[in-house]
C-alpha positions in Angstrom: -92.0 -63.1 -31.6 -89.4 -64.5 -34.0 -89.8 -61.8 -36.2 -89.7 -58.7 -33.5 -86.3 -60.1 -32.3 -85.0 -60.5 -35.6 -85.9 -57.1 -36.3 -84.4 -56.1 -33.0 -81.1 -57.4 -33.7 -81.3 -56.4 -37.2 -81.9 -52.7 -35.7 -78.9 -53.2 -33.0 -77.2 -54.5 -35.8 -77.1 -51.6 -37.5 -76.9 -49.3 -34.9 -73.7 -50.8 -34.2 -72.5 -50.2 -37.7 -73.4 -46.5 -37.8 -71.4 -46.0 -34.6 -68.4 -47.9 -36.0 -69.0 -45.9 -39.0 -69.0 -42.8 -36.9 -65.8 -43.4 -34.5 -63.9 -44.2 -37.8 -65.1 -41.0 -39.5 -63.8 -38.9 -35.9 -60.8 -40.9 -36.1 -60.0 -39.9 -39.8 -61.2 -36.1 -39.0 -58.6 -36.1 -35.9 -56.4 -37.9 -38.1 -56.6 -35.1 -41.1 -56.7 -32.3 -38.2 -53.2 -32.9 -36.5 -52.0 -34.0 -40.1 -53.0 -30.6 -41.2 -51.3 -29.1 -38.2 -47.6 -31.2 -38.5 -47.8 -29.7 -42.1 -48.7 -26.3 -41.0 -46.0 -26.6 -38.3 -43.4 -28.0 -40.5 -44.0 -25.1 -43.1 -43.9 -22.7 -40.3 -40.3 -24.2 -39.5 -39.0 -24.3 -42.8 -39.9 -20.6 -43.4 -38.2 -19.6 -39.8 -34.9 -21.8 -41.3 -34.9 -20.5 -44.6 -35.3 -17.2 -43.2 -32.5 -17.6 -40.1 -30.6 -18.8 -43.4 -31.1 -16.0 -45.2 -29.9 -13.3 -42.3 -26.9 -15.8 -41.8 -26.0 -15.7 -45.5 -26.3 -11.5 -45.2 -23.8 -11.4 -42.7 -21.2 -12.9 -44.1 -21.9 -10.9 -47.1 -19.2 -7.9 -47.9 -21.6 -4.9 -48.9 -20.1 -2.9 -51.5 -21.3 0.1 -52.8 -22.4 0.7 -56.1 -22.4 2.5 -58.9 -23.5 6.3 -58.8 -26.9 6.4 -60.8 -27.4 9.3 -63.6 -27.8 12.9 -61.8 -31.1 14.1 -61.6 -33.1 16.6 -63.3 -32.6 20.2 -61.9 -35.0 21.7 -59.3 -37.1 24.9 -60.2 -35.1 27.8 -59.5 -36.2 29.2 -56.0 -37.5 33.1 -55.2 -34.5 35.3 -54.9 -33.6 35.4 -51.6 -33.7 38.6 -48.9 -31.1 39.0 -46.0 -32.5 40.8 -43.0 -29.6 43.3 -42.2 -30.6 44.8 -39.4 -31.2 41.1 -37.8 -27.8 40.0 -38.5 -26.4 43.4 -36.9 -27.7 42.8 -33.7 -27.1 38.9 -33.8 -23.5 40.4 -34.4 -23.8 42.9 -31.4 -24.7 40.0 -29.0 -21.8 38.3 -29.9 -19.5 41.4 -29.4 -21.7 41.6 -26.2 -20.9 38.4 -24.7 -17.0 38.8 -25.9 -16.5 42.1 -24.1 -18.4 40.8 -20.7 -16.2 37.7 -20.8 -13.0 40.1 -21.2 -14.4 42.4 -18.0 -14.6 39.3 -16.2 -10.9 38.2 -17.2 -9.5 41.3 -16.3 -11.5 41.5 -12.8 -10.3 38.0 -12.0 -6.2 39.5 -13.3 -6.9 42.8 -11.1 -8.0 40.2 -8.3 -4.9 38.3 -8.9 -2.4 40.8 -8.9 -4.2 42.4 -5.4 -3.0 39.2 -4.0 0.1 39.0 -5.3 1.0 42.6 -4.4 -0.3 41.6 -0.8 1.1 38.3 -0.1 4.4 39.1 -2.2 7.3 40.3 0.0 9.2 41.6 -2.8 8.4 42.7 -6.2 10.8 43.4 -9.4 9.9 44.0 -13.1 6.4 42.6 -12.0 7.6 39.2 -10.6 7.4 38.1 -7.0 10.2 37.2 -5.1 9.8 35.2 -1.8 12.2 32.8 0.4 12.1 29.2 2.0 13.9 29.1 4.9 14.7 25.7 5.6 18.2 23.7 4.9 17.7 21.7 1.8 19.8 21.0 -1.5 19.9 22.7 -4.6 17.6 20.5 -6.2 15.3 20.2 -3.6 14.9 24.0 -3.3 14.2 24.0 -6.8 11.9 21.3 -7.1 10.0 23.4 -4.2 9.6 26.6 -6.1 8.4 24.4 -9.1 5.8 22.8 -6.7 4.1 26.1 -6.1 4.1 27.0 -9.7 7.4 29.3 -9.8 11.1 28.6 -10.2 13.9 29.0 -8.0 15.0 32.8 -8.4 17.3 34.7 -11.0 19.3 37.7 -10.3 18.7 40.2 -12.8 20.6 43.4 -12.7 22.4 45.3 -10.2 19.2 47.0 -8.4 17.6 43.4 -8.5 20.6 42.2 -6.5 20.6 44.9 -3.5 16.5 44.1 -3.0 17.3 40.3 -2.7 19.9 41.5 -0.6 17.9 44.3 1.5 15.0 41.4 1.7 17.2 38.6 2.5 18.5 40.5 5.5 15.8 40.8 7.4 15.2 37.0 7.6 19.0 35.9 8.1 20.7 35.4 11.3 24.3 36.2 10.8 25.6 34.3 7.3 22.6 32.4 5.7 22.9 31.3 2.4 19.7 30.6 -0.3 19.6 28.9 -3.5 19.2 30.6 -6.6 18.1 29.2 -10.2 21.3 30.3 -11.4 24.6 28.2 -12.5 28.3 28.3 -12.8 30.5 26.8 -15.6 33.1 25.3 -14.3 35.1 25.4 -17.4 33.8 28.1 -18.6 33.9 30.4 -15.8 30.7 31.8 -16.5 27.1 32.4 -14.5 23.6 31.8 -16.3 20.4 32.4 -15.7 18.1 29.3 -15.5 16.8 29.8 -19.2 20.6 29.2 -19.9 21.6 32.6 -21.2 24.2 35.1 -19.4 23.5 36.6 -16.2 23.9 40.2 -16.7 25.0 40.8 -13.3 27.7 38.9 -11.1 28.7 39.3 -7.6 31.1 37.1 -6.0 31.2 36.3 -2.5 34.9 37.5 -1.1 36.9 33.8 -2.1 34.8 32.6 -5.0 34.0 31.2 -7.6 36.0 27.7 -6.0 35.7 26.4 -10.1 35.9 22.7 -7.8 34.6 20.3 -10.9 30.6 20.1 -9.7 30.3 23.3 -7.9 27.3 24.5 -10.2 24.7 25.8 -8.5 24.8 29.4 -7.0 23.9 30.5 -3.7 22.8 33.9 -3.0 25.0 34.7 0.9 23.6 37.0 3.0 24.2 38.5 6.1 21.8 40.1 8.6 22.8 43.2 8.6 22.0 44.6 5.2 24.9 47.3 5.3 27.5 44.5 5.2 29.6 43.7 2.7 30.0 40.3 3.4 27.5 39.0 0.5 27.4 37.8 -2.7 27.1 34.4 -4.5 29.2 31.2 -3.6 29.6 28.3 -6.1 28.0 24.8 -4.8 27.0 21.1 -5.3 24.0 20.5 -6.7 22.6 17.8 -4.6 25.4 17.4 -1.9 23.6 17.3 1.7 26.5 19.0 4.0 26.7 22.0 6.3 26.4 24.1 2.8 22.2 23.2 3.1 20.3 26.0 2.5 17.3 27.8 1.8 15.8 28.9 -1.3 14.8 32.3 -3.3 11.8 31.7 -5.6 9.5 33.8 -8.4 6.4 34.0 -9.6 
């Protein structure tokens, strides 16, 4: 009996000593595995750092270009080449084509143009148009106005110019109107111009003018109603002076 239980406690004994041995061999595998892991880890992190480094480090550096290396050995001379004639002809024609159709369409859309302006345009001479405002407003303002619709305020060009204005103006004035023209008076000088600056080449003063008053510079274009009278002609004004002497304005286009 002695001996079984000996032998039983021997055998517990070691039973005990295996699983101790065991549990400490686990413990050193675990201990090896996540030691294996920090390292791998810590490698992986030192390569990301080195390598974040490495981009930082690129950044701040100037790139310069280098030196040209030695030219190159020359490439086999190709086949002579052949130039299709006929091809580049008609590539040419279509261009022509398309250049002529555009130039049909411009000249449609002029023709179109100049339909309207021959119907809307009260009065035509040496191909410009010749309309007036009539409402009571300053020099400037009547100016500013034809500029607004794309035109300027009216110059009178020669003799015949003058009686259409005249013949046209009459049949919108009631007794003496007066409209603003785009041309000026020199004061000094005595002398009209058109509103590019240069001469008029035809005056007519209204019976008592020019006044020569120091500002008077802007011409009006009189007019009477009845187109036989002689009562017309231009008068010398202020620019900008809002008085009885508002007027309308002639403009062209």
């Amino acid at each position: 009996m002695v001996l079984y239980i000996n032998t039983f406690e021997n055998m517990k004994f070691r039973f005990l000593v295996v699983c101790f041995m065991a549990s400490t061999l686990k413990a050193q595998e675990q201990d090896f595995e996540l030691s294996y892991i920090a390292e791998q880890m810590k490698a992986y992190c030192d390569i990301r750092n080195s390598r974040s480094q490495e981009r930082r480090d690129l950044q701040n550096v100037t790139p310069r270009v280098g030196k040209a290396g030695p030219t190159g050995p020359q490439g086999i001379k190709g086949e002579p080449g052949s130039v299709d004639y006929d091809h580049v002809a008609d590539l040419v024609q279509q261009k022509i084509t398309v250049i002529e159709n555009e130039l049909k369409k411009i000249r449609s859309e002029l023709n179109v143009c100049e339909r309207m302006k021959t119907g809307l345009c009260p009065m035509k001479h040496n191909g410009n148009c010749y309309w007036a405002i009539k409402s009571p407003m300053t020099a400037v303002e009547g100016r500013a106005l034809c500029q607004a619709v794309g035109g300027i305020a009216a110059d009178v060009l020669d003799g015949v110019h003058f009686e259409k204005i005249r013949v046209y103006l009459a049949t919108l004035a009631s007794d003496s109107e007066h409209f603003w023209t785009g041309m000026n008076f020199n004061t000094k000088t005595r002398q009209v111009t058109l509103s590019d600056g240069t001469l008029a080449p035809h005056v007519y003063w209204h019976t008592g003018y020019p006044n020569a008053s120091t500002g008077r510079t802007a011409i009006l274009f009189s007019s009477e109603s009845n187109p036989a009278s002689n009562r017309v002609g231009y008068i010398d004004y202020y620019l900008d002076k809002s008085d009885n002497k508002q007027a309308g304005v002639i403009c062209q286009i």
